[in-house]
C-alpha distance (Angstrom), angle and dihedral (degrees) to the residues before:
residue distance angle dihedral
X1 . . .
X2 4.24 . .
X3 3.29 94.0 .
X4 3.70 94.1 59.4
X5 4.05 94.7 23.1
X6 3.85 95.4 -123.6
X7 3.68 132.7 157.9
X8 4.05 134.0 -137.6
X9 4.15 82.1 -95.8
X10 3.81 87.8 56.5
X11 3.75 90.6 48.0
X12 3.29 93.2 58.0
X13 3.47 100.6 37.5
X14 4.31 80.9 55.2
X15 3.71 84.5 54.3
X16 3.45 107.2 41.1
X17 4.12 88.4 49.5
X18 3.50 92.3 70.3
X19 3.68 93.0 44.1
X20 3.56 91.6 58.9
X21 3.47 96.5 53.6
X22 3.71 98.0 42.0
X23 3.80 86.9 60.7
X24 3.64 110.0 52.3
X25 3.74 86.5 34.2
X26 3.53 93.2 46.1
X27 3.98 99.2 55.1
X28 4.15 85.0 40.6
X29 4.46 86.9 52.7
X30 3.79 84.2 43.3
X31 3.73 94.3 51.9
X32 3.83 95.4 48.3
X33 4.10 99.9 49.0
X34 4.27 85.7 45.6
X35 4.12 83.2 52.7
X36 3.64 123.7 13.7
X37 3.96 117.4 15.3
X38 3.62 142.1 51.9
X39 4.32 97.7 -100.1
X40 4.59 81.6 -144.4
X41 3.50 87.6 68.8
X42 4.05 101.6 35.6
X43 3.69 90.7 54.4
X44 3.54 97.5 49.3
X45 3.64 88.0 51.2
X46 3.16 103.7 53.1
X47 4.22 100.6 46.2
X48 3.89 83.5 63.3
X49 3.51 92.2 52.5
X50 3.63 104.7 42.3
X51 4.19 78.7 48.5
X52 3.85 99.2 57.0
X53 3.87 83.5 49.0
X54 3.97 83.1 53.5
X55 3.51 98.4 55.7
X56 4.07 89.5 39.7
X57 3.88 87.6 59.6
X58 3.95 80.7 66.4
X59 4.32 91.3 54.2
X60 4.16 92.5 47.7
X61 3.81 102.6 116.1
X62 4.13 97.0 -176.8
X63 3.71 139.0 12.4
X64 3.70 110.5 -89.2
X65 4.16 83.1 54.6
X66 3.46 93.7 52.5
X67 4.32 94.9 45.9
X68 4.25 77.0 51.5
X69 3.77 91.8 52.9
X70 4.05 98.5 46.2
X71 3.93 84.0 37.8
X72 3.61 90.6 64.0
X73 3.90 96.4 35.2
X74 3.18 98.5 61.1
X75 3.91 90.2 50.1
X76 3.70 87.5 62.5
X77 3.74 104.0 42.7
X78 4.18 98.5 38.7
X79 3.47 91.9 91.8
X80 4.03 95.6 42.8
X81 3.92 92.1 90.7
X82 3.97 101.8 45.9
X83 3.62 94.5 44.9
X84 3.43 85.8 49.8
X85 3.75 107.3 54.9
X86 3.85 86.6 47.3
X87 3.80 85.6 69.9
X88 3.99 88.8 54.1
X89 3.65 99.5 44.3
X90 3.66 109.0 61.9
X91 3.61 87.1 33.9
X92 3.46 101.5 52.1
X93 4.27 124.1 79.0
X94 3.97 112.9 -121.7
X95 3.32 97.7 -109.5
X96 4.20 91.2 54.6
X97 3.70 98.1 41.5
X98 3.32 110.0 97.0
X99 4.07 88.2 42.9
X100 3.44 92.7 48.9
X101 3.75 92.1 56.6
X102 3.69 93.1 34.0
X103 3.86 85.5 58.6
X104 4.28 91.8 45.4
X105 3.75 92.3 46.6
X106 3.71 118.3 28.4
X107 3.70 106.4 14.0
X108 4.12 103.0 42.4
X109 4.15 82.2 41.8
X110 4.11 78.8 56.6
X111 3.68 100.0 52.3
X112 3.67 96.3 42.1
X113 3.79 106.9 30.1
X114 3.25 112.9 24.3
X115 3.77 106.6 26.9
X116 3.62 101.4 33.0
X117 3.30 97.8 23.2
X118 3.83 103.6 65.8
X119 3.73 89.8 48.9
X120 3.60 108.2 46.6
X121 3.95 97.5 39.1
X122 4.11 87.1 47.5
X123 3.74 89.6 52.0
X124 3.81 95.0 43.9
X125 3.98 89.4 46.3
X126 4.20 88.8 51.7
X127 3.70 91.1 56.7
X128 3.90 112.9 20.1
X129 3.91 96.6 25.5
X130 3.66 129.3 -107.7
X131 3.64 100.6 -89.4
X132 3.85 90.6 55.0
X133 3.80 85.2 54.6
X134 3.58 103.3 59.8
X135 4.39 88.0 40.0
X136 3.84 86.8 67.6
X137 4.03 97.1 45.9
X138 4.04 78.3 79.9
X139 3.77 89.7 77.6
X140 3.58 102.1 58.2
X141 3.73 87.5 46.2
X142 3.60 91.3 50.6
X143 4.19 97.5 54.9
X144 4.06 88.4 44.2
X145 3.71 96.7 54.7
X146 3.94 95.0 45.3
X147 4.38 87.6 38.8
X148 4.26 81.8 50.3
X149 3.97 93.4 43.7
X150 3.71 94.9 47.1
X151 3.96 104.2 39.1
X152 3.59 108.5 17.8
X153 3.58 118.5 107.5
X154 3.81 130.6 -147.2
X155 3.76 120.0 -120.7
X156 3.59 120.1 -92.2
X157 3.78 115.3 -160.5
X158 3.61 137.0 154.7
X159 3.46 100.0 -94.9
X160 3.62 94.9 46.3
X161 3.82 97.4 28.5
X162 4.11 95.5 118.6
X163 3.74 85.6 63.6
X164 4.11 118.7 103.4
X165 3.88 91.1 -160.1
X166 3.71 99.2 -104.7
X167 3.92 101.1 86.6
X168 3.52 135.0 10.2
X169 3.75 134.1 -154.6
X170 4.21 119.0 -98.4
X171 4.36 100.5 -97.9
X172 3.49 107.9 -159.8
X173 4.40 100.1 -132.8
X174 4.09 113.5 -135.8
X175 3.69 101.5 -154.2
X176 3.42 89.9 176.0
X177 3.93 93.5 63.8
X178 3.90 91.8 38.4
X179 4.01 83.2 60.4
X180 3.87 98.9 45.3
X181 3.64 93.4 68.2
X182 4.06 115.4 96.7
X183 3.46 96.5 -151.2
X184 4.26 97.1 53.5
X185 4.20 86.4 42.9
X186 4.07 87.0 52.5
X187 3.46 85.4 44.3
X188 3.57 97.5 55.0
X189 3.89 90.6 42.8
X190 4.02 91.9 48.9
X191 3.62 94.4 47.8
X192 3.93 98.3 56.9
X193 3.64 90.7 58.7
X194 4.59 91.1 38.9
X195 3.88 85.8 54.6
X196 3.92 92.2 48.6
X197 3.36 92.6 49.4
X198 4.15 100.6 39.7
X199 4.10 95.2 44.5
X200 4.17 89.8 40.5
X201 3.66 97.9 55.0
X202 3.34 88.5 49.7
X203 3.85 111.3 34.0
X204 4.24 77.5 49.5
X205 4.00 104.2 23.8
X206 4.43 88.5 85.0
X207 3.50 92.3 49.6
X208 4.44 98.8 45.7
X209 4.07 74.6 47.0
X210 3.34 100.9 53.6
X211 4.13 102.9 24.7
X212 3.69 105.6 37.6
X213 4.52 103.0 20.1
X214 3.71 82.5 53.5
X215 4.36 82.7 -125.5
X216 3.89 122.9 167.2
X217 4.20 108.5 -120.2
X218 4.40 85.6 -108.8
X219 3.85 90.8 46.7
X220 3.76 88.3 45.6
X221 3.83 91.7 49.5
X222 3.83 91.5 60.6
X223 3.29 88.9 54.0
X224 3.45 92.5 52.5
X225 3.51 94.8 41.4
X226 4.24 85.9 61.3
X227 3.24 87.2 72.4
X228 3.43 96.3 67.5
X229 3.56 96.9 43.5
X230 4.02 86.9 52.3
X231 4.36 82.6 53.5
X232 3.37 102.9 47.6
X233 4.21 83.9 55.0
X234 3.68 99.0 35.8
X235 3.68 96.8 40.2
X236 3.96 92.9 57.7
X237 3.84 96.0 36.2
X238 3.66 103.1 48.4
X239 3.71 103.3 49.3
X240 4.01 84.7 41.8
X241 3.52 91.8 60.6
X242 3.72 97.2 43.0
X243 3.88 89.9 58.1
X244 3.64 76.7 59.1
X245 3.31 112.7 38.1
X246 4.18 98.9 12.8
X247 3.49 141.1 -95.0
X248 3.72 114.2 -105.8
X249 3.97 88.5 59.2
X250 4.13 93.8 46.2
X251 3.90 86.2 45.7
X252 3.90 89.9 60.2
X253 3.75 94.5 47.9
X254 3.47 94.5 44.4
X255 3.46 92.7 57.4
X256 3.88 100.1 42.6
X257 4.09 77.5 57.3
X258 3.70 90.1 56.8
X259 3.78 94.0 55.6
X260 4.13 84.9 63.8
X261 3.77 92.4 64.2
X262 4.02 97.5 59.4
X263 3.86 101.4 33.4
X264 3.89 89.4 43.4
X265 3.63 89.7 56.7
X266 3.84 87.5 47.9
X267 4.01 98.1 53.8
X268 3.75 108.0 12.7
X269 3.72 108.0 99.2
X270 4.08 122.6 -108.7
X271 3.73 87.1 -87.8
X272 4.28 109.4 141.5
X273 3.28 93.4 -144.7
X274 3.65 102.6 33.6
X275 3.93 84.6 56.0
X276 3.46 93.0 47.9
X277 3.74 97.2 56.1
X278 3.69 83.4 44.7
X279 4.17 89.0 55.5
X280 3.50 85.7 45.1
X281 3.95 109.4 57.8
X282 3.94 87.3 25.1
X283 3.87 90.9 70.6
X284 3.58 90.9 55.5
X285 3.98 79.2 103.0
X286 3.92 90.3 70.4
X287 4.00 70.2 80.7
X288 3.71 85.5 82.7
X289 3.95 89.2 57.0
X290 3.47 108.6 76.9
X291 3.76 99.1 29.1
X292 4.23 96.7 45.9
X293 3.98 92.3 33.1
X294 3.79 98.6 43.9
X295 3.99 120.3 -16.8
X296 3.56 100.1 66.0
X297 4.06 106.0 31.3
X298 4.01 92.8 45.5
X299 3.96 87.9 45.2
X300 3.93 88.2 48.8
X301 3.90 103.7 47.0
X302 3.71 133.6 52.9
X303 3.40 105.5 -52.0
X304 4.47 92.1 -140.7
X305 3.51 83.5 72.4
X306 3.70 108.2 49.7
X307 3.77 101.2 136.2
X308 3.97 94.3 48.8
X309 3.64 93.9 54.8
X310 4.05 90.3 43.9
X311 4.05 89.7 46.4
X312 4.13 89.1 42.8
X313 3.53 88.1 57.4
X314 3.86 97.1 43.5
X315 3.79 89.0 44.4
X316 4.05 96.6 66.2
X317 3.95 88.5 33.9
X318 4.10 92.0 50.9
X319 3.73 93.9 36.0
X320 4.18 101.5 49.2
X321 3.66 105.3 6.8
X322 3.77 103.2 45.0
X323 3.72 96.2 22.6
X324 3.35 110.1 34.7
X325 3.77 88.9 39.8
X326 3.58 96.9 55.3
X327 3.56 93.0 53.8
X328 3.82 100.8 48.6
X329 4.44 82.1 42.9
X330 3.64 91.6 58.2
X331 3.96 87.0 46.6
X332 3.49 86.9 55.2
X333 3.58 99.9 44.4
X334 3.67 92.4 54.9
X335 3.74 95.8 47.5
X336 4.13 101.5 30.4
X337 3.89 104.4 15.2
X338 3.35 139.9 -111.6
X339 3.84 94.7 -66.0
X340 3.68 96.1 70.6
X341 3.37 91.9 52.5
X342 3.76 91.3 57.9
X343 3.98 85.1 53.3
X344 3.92 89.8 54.6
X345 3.72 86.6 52.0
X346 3.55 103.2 55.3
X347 3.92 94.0 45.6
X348 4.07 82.3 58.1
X349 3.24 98.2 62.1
X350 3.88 91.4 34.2
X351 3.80 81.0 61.2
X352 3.79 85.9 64.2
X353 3.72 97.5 51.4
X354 4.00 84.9 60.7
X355 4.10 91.4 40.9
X356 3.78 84.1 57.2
X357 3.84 97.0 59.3
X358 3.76 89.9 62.4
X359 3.83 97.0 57.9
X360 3.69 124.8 117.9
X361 4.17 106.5 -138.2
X362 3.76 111.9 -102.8
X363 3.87 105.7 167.7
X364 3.88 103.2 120.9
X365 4.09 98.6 -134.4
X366 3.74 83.9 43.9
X367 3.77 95.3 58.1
X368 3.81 98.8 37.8
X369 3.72 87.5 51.0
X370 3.99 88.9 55.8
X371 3.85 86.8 41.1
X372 4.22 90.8 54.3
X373 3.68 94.0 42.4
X374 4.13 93.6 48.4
X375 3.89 88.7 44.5
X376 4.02 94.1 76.0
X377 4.04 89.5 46.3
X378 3.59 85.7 56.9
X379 3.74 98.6 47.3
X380 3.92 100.0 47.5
């Protein structure tokens, strides 16, 4: 932000760039590997885009080129999560689903992102500078798009089992029956305020760290980095136990989890590892992530079209939640401070806890459970 002399409106305008892009790019990438292309090749395609537009973030030398970069970013990595999931779900077993693409989504996102992420691109910014740091992201980008194009495999399932992976038939998309289900339309609702809250708290978290806790940038990079530690757990354990014990009651507790992280950041003291713990329970709401983003409206609609029900939900969420919201946070940073912000945060994801209540239970062992236990009612 001194470097380039930008405000918390610019910041968010940076943010919510990319977000815009990834959205309507995102449901158009998710509509061409459910239709046209082999998903293999897509995917690998797209991670070495979306990382030459990582390492040109590090070149931008003024605002308008940055918005360009993050603009064109987001294009290429919108349909990265989609595409993705639709490897997990046919090849996953009901009762591993929603941990399988809790572990893709939330808790490998964790590891590498959040946890990792915050600590080793701080540390590299303090002694090679931070444009230096985001040129060498390219390389990790560059081994996991040849590892994906040379070893992945495409999805077999019985709908598409004919297919060798190279082609696939025209499908003929009814978004009219996609949008008729209540689960994908609570979905879509939920997700606008999840991606407000997830991209806010941390677009704004560094800053409330660093500005208002008083926090040096290393101490706030822990703190940071807790949140990834609390994603890798909470991203495999929460969607395990709703294939367990169901998703619309894990979604609520999730989210009453993700109310800790910006209210504890509001009134816990400007202890490091008071904060941390804080960071770390707090983003038990990334719980919501894979189950309101991807478990529950892929396991709800027609299964052909996986991807366009994944990217139709991450559309509305990228496009209003994460991009309208960080716009109108950065406003409000500027004008109120960073502290409001955190308040708009945690009534987004309280927003979810409500959304959840509403759900209609689509874990598989769930629902054949309820199915065996009605079947004796009906017989006597």
């Amino acid at each position: 932000m001194e470097d380039l002399n930008i405000t918390y409106t610019q910041l968010g305008l940076a943010t919510s760039v990319f977000s815009f892009s990834w959205s309507i790019i995102g449901l158009f990438g998710s509509y061409i590997a459910d239709t046209r292309v082999s998903r293999k090749k897509l995917l690998a395609i797209l991670v070495f885009c979306f990382s030459v537009c990582s390492m040109l973030t590090g070149l931008v030398t003024g605002f308008a080129m940055l918005l360009a970069v993050r603009l064109l970013m987001g294009a290429f990595e919108g349909p990265v999560m989609p595409v993705s999931q639709s490897f997990i779900i046919p090849q996953s077993s009901p009762h591993r689903r929603g941990m399988n693409m809790g572990l893709m989504q939330v808790s490998a996102v964790g590891l590498i992102s959040s946890m990792l992420g915050p600590l080793i691109q701080v540390a590299l910014a303090e002694s090679i500078g931070w444009r230096a740091a985001f040129v060498v992201t390219i390389i990790p980008g560059i081994l996991i798009s040849i590892l994906i194009w040379k070893f992945l495999v495409n999805p077999v399932t019985s709908i598409n089992a004919h297919e060798t992976g190279a082609e696939k038939p025209k499908e003929k998309i009814h978004y009219i029956e996609i949008f008729r289900n209540r689960n994908v339309i609570l979905s879509i609702i939920g997700t606008l305020f999840l991606l407000c809250w997830y991209f806010c708290v941390l677009t704004y978290g560094p800053g409330y760290l660093t500005k208002v806790k008083g926090l040096t940038d290393t101490q706030m990079s822990w703190v940071m980095s807790s949140f990834g530690v609390g994603a890798i757990l909470w991203g495999v354990l929460i969607p395990r136990l709703s294939d367990r014990y169901g998703r619309k009651p894990l979604v609520s507790i999730a989210a009453l989890l993700g109310v800790i992280a910006p209210l504890g950041m509001i009134y816990a003291p400007a202890s490091v590892p008071l904060l941390m713990f804080i960071a770390f329970v707090g983003w038990g709401g990334t719980g919501v992530n894979a189950l309101m983003q991807s478990t529950i409206p892929a396991e709800s609609g027609d299964p052909r079209f996986v991807s366009t029900i994944i990217g139709s939900n991450q559309l509305t969420g990228e496009l209003l939640g994460a991009t309208l919201g960080a716009i109108l946070c950065g406003i409000v940073a500027d004008k109120y401070g960073l502290t409001a912000v955190m308040y708009i945060c945690a009534a987004c994801i309280g927003v979810c806890f409500f959304v959840g209540l509403f759900y209609r239970e689509s874990a598989p062992l769930v629902v054949a459970r309820r199915k065996a236990a009605l079947l004796p009612r009906a017989n006597a």
